[in-house]
DRENTORKOL-3810 file (N, C-alpha, C; in nm, 4 decimals):
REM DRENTORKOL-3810
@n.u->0.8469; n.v->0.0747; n.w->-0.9881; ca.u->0.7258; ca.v->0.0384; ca.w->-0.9164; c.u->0.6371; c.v->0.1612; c.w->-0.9090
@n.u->0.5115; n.v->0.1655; n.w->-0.9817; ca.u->0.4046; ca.v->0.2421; ca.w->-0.9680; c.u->0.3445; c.v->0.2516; c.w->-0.8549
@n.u->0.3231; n.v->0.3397; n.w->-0.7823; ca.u->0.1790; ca.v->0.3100; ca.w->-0.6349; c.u->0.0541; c.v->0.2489; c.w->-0.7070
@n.u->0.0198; n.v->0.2368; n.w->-0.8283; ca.u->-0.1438; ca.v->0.1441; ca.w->-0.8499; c.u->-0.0787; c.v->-0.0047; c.w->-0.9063
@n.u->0.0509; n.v->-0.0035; n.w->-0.8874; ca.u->0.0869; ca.v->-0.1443; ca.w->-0.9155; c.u->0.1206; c.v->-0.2337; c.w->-0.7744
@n.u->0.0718; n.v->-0.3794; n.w->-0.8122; ca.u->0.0603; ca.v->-0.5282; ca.w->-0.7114; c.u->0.1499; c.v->-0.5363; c.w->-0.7253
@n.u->0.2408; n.v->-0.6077; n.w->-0.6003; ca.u->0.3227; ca.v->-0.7313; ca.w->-0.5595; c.u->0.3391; c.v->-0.8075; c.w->-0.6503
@n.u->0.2068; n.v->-0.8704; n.w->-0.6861; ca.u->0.1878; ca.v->-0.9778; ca.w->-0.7609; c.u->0.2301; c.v->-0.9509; c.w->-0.9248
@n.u->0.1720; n.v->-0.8122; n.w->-0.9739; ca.u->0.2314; ca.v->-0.7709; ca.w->-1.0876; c.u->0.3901; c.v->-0.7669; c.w->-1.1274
@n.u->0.4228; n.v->-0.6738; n.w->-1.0407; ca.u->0.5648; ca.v->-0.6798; ca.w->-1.0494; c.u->0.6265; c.v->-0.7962; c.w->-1.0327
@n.u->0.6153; n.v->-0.8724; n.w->-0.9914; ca.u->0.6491; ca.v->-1.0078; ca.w->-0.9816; c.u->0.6758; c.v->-1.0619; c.w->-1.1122
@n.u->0.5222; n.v->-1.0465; n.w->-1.1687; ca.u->0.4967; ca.v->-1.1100; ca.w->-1.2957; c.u->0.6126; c.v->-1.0047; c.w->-1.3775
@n.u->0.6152; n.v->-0.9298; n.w->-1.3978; ca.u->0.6808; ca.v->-0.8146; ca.w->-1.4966; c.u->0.8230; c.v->-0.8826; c.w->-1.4752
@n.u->0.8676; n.v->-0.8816; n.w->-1.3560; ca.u->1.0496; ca.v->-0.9348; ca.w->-1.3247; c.u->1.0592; c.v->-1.0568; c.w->-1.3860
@n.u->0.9383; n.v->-1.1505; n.w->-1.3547; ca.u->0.9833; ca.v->-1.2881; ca.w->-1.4186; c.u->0.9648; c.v->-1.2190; c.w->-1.5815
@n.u->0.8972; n.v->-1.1826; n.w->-1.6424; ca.u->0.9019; ca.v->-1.1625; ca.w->-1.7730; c.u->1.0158; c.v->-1.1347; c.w->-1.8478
@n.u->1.0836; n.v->-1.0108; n.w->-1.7712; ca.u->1.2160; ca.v->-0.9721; ca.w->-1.8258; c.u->1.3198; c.v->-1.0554; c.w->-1.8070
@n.u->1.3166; n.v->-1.1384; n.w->-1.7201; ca.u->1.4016; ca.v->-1.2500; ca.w->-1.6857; c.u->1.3753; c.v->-1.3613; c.w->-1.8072
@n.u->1.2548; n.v->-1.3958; n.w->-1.8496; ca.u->1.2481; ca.v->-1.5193; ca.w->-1.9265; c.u->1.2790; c.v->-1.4645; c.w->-2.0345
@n.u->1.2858; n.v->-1.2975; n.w->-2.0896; ca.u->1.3070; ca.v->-1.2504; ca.w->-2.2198; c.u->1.4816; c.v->-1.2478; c.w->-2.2582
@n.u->1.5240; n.v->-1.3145; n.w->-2.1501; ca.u->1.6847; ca.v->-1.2880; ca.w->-2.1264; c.u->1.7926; c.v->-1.2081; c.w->-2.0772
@n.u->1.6638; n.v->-1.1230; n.w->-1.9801; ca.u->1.7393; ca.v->-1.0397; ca.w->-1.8756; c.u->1.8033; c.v->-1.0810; c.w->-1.7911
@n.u->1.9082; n.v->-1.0386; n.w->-1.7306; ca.u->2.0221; ca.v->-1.0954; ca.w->-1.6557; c.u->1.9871; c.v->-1.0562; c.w->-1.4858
@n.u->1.9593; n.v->-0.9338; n.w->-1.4961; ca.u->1.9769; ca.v->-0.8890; ca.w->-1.3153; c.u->1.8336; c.v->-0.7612; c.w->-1.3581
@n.u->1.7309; n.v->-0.8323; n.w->-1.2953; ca.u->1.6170; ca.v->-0.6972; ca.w->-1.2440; c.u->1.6078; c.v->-0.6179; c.w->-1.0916
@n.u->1.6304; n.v->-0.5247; n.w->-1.0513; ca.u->1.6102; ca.v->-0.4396; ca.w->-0.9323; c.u->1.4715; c.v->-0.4049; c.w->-0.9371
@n.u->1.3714; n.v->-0.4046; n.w->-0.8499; ca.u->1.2273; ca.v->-0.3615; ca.w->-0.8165; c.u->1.2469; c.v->-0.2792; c.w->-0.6805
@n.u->1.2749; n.v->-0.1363; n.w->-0.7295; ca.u->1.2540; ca.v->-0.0464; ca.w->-0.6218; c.u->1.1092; c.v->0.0250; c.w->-0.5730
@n.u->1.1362; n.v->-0.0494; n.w->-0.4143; ca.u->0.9692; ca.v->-0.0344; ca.w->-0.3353; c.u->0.9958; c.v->0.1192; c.w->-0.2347
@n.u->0.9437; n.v->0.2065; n.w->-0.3263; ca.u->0.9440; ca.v->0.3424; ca.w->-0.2426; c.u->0.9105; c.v->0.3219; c.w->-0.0930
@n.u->0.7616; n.v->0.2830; n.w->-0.1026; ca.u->0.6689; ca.v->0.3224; ca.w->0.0392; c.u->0.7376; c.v->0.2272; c.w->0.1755
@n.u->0.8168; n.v->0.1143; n.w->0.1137; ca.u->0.8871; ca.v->0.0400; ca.w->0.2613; c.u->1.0579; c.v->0.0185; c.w->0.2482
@n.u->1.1257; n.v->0.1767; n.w->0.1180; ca.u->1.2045; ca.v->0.1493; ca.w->0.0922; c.u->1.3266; c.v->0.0145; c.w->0.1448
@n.u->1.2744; n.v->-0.0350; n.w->-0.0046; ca.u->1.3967; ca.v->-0.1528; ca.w->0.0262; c.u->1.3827; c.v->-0.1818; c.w->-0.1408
@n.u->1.5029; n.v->-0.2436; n.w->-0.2261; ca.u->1.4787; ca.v->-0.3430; ca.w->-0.3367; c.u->1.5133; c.v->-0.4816; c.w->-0.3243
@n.u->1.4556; n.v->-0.4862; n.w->-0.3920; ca.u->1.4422; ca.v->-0.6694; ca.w->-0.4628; c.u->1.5267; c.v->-0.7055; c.w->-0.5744
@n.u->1.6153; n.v->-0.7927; n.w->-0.5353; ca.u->1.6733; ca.v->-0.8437; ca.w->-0.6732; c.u->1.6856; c.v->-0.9797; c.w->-0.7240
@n.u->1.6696; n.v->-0.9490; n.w->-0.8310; ca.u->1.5986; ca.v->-1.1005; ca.w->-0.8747; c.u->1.7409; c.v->-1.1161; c.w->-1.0109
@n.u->1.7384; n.v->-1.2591; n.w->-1.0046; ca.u->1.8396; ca.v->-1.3560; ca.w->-1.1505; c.u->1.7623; c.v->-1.4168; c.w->-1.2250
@n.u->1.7877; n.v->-1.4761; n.w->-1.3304; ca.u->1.7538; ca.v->-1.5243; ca.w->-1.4601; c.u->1.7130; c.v->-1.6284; c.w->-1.3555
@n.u->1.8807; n.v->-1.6941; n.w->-1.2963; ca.u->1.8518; ca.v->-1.8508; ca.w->-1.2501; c.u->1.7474; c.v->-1.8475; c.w->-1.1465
@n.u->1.6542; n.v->-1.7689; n.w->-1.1191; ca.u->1.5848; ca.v->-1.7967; ca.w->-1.0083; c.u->1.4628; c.v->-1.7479; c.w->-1.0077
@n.u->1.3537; n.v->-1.7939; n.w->-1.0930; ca.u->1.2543; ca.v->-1.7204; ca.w->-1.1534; c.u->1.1093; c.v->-1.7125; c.w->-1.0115
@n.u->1.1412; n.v->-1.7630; n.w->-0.9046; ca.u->1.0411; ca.v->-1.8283; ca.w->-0.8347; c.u->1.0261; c.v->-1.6909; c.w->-0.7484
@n.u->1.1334; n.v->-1.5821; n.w->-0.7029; ca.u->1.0979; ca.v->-1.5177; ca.w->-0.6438; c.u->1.2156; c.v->-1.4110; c.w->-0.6403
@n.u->1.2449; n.v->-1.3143; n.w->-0.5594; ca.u->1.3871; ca.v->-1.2325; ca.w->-0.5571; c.u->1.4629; c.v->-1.2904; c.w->-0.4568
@n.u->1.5919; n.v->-1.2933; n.w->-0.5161; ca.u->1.6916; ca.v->-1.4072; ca.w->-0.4491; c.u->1.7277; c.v->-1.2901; c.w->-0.3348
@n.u->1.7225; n.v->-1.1926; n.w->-0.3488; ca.u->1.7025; ca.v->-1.0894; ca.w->-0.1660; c.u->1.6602; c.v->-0.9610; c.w->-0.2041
@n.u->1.6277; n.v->-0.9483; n.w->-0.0959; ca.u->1.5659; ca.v->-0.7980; ca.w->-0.0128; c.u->1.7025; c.v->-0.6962; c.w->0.0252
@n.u->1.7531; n.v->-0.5735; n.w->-0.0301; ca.u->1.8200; ca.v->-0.4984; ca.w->0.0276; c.u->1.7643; c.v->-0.3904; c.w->0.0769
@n.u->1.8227; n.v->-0.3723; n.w->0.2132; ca.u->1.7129; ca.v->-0.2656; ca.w->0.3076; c.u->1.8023; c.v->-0.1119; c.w->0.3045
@n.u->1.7963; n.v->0.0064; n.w->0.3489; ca.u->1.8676; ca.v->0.1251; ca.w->0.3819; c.u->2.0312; c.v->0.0873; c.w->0.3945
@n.u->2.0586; n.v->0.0047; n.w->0.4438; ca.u->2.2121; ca.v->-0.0356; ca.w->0.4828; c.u->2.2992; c.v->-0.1429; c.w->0.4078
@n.u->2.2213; n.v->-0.1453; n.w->0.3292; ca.u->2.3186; ca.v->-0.2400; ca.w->0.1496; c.u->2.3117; c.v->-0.1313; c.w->0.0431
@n.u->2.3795; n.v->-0.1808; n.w->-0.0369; ca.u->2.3977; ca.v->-0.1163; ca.w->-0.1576; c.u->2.3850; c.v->-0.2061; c.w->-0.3059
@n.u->2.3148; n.v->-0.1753; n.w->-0.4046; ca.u->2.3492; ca.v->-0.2277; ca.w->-0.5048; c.u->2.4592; c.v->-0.2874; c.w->-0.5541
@n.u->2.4661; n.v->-0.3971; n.w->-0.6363; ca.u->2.5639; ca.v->-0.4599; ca.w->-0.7214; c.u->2.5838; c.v->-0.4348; c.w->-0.8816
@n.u->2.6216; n.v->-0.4539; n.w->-0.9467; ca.u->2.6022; ca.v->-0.4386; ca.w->-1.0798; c.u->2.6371; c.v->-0.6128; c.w->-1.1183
@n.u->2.6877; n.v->-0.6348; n.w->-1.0177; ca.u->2.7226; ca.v->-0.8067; ca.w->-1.0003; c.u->2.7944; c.v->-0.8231; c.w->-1.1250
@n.u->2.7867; n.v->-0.9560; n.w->-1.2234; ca.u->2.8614; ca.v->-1.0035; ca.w->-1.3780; c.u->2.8176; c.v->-0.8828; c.w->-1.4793
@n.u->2.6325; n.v->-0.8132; n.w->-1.4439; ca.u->2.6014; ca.v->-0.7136; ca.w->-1.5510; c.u->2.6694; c.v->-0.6214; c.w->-1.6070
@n.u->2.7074; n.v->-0.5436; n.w->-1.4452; ca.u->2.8183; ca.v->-0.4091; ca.w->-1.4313; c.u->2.8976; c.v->-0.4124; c.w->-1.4009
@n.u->3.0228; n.v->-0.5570; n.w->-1.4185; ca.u->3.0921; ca.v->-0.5157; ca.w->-1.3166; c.u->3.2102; c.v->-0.3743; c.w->-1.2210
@n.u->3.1703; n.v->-0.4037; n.w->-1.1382; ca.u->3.2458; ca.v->-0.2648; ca.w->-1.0599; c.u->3.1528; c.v->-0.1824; c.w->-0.9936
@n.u->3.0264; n.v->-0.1743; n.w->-1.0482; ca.u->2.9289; ca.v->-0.0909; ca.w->-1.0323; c.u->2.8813; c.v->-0.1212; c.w->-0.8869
@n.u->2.8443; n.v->-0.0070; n.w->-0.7857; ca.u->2.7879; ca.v->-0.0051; ca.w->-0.6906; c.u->2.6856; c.v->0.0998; c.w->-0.6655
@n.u->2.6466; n.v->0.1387; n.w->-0.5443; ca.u->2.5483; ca.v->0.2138; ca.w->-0.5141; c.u->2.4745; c.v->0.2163; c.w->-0.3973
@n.u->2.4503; n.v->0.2819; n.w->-0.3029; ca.u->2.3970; ca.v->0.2683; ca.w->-0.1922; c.u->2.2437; c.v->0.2913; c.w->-0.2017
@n.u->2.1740; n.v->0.1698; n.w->-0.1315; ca.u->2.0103; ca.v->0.2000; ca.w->-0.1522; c.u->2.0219; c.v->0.3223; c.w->-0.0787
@n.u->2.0053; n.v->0.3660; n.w->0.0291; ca.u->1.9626; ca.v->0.4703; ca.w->0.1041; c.u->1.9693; c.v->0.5759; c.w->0.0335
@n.u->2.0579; n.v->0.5875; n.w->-0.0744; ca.u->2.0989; ca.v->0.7125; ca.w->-0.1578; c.u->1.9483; c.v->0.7258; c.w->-0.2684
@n.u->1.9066; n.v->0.5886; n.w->-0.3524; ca.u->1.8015; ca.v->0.5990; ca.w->-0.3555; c.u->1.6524; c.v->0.6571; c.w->-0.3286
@n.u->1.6370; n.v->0.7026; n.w->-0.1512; ca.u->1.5264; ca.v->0.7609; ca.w->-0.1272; c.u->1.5803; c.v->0.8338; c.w->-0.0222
@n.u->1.6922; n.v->0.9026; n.w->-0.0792; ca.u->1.7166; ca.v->1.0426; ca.w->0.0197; c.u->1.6368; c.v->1.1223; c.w->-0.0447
@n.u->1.5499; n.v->1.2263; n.w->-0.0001; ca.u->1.4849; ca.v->1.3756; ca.w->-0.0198; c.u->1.6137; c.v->1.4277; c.w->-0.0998
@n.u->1.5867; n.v->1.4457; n.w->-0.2362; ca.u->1.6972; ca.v->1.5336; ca.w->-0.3069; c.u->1.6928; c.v->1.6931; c.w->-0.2672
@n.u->1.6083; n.v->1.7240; n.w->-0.1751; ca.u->1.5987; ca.v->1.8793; ca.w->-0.1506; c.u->1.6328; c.v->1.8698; c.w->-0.0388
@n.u->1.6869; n.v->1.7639; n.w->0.0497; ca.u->1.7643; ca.v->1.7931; ca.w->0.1799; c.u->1.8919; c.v->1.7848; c.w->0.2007
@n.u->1.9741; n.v->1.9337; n.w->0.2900; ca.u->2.1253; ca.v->1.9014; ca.w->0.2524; c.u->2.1885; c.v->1.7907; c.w->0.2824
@n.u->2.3086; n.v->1.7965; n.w->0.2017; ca.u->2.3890; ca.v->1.6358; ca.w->0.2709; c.u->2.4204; c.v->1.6173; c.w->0.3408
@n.u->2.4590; n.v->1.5467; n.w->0.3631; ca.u->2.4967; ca.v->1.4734; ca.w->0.5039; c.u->2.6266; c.v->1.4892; c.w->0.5199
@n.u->2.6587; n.v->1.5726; n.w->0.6329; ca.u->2.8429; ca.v->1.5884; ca.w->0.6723; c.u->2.8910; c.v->1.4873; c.w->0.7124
@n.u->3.0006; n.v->1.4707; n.w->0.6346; ca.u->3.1243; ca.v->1.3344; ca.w->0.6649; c.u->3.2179; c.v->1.3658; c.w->0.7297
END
């Protein structure tokens, strides 16, 4: 997701890759971090919203694959976070 790019664009772009026979699109929204993930079977809109406290799937694409959004739009120049 570009900052001079629409809602409405990206929209259009996800359904595109979807009708070209893409399986699983992610649309990561910096400015209200959260993504969107959208399926083939569901061209009408993103079947959900994951906010700071989900994590990616790789779902049938990847399976096994995970990932935490929040990790996404951590400041890479701030130290980590003690566990």
């Amino acid at each position: 997701m570009s900052p001079d790019q629409t809602a409405r664009a990206i929209a259009e772009k996800a359904r595109k890759y979807l009708r070209a026979g893409t399986s699983l699109v992610w649309v990561v929204w910096p400015q209200s971090e959260h993504v969107d993930v959208w399926h083939r079977d569901v061209l009408t809109g993103p079947v959900r919203a994951l906010s700071m406290s989900d994590s990616l799937a790789g779902e049938d694409v990847i399976p096994g694959f995970t990932y935490p959004v929040a990790e996404l739009f951590r400041d890479p120049l701030a130290p980590a976070a003690e566990e």
